[in-house]
VEXDREN-2710 file (C-alpha; in Angstrom, 1 decimal):
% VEXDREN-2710
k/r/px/py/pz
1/UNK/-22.1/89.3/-79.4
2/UNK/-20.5/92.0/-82.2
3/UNK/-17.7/92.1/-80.1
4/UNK/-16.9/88.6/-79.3
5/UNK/-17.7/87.5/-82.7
6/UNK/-15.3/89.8/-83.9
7/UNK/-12.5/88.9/-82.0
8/UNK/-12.5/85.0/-82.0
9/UNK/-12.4/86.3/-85.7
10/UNK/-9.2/88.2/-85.5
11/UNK/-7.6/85.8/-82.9
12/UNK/-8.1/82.6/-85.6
13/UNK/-8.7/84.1/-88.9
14/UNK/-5.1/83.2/-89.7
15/UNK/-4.7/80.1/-88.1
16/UNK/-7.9/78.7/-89.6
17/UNK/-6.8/79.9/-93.3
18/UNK/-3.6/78.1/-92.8
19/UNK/-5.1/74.6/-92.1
20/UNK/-8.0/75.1/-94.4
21/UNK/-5.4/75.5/-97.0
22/UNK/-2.9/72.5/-95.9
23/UNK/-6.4/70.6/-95.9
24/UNK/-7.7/72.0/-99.7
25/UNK/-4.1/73.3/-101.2
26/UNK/-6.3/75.9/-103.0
27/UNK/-5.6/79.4/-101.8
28/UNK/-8.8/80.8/-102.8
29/UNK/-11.0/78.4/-101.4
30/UNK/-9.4/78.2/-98.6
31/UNK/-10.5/81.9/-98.1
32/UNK/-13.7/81.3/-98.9
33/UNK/-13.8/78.5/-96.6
34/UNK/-12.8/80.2/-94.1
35/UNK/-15.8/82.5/-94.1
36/UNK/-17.9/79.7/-94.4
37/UNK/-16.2/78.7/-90.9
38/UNK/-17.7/82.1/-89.4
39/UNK/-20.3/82.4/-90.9
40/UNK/-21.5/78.5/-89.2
41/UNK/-19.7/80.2/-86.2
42/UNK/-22.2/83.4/-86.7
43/UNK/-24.8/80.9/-86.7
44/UNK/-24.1/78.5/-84.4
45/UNK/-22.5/81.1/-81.5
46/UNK/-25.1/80.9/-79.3
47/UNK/-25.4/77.3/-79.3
48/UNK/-21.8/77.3/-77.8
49/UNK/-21.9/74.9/-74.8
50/UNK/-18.2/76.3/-73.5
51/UNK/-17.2/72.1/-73.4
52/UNK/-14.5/72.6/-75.3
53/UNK/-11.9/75.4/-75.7
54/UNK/-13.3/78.4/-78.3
55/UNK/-10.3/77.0/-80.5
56/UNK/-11.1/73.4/-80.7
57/UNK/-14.6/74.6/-81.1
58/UNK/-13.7/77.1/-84.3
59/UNK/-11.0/74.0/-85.7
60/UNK/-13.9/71.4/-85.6
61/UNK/-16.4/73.5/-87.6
62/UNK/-13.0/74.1/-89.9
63/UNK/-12.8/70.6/-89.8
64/UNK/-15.8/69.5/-91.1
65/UNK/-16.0/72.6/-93.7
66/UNK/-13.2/71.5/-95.4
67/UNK/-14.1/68.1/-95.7
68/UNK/-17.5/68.9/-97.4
69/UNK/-15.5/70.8/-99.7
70/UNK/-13.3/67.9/-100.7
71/UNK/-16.4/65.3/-100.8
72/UNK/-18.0/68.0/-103.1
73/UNK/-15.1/68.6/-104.9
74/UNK/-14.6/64.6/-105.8
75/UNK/-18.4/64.1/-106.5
76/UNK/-17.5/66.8/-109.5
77/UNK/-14.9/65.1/-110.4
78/UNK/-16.6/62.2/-110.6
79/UNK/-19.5/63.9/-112.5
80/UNK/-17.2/65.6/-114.9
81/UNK/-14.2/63.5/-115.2
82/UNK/-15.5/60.0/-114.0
83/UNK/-12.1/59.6/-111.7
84/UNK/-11.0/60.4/-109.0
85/UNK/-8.1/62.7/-109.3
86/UNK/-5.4/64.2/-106.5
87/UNK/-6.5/67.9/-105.7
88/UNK/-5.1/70.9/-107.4
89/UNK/-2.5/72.3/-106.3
90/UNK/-1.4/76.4/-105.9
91/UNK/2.4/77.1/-105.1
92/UNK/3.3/80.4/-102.7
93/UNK/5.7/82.0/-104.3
94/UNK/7.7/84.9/-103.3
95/UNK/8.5/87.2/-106.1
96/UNK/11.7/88.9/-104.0
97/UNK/15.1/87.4/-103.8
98/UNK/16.1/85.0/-101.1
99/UNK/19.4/84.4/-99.5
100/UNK/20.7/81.2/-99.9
101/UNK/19.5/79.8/-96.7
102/UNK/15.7/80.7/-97.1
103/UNK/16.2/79.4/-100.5
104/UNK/17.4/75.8/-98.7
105/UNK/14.9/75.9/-95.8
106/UNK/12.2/76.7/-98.7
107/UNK/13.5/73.6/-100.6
108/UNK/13.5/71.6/-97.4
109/UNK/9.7/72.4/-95.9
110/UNK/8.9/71.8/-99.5
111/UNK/9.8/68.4/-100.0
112/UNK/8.0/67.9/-96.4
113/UNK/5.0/69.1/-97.8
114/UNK/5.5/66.8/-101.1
115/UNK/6.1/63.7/-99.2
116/UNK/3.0/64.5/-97.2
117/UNK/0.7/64.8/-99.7
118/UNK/2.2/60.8/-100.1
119/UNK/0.8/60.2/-96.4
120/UNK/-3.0/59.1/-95.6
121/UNK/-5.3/62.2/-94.9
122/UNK/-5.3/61.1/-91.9
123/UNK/-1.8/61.7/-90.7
124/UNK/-1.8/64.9/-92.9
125/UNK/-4.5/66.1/-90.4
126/UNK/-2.3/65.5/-87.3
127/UNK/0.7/66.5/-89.0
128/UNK/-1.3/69.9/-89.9
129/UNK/-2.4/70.4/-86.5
130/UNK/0.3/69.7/-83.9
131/UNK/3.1/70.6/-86.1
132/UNK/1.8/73.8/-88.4
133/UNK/-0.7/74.6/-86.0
134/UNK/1.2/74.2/-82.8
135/UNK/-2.2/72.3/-81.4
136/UNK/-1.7/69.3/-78.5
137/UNK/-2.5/66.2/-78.3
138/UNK/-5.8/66.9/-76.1
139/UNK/-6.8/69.5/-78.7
140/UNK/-6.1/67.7/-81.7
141/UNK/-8.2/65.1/-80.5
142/UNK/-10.8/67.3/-79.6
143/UNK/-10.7/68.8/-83.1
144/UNK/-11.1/65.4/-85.1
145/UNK/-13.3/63.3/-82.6
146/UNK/-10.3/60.9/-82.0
147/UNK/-8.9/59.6/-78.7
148/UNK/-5.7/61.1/-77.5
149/UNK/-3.8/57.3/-78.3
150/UNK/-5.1/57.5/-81.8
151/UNK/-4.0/60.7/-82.4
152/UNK/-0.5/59.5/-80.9
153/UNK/-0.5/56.3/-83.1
154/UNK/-1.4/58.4/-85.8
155/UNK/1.3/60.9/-85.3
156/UNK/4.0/58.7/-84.8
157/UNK/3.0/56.8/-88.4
158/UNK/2.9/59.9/-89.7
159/UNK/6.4/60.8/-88.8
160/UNK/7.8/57.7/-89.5
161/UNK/6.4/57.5/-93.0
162/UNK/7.9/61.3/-93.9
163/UNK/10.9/59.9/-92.1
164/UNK/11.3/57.4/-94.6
165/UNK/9.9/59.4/-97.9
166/UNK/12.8/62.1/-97.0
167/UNK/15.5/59.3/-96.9
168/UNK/14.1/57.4/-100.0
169/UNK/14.2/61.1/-101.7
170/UNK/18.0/61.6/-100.3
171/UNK/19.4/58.4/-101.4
172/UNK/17.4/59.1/-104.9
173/UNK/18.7/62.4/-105.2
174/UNK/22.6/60.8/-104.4
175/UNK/22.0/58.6/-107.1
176/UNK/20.9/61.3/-109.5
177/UNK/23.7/63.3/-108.5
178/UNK/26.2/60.0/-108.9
179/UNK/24.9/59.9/-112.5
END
């Protein structure tokens, strides 16, 4: 069991730490959620049925980590601040020099990421998983509980909202620039 634990840990490590932290946007709780993940997956590894692929399996219990950490996060909130407030953020930043068209991708994925913290967390979800995580439809359904079609409907929403965020931003950044 050593052995198998410790690979499913270096095949998805990564991957998991990624969606935990589109899901959180908190770097270091995203690493701590992440051993949360493994440590349910520790737990729960014999209890494995084998109905689902090992990585739908490991993305579910990431899944419903991360949401217990949000819920938890917004009861403190609510404890402490007596609002509900957007999540703190953390920015990646790179401390090298970029050429100019890292630089320009850079500005682009961020304003993808801006517009889809403007999108339900529902459609950040499938946005996060078939487009970050590279997942299909079959396992991003698998992952969230959701029919394939919902996950479709919800993807094409999705898109079509960021669609329009990006062109609202373009035309307000023309008008900036007109100024």
């Amino acid at each position: 069991m050593q052995e198998e634990f410790e690979r499913l840990y270096e095949t998805y490590h990564h991957s998991l730490f990624q969606y935990l932290f589109y899901m959180v946007r908190d770097k270091d709780a995203a690493e701590e959620l992440v051993q949360e993940v493994y440590i349910k997956v520790f737990h729960a590894f014999d209890t494995f049925e084998g109905k689902s692929s090992e990585k739908t399996w490991l993305y579910s219990i990431a899944r419903h980590v991360g949401i217990d950490w949000i819920r938890k996060q917004n009861r403190k909130k609510r404890k402490w601040l007596g609002v509900l407030g957007p999540l703190s953020k953390e920015e990646i930043r790179d401390p090298a020099p970029l050429p100019d068209e890292i630089v320009s991708a850079r500005d682009d994925a961020r304003e993808v990421f801006e517009c889809m913290d403007q999108c339900t967390p529902d459609q950040r979800q499938v946005l996060t998983l078939r487009f970050i995580d590279s997942l299909s439809i079959k396992e991003t359904a698998d992952i969230l509980e959701w029919s394939e079609s919902k996950v479709k409907t919800t993807q094409h929403r999705a898109v079509k909202k960021l669609q329009d965020l990006i062109e609202q931003n373009e035309i307000y950044s023309e008008r900036r620039a007109e100024r």
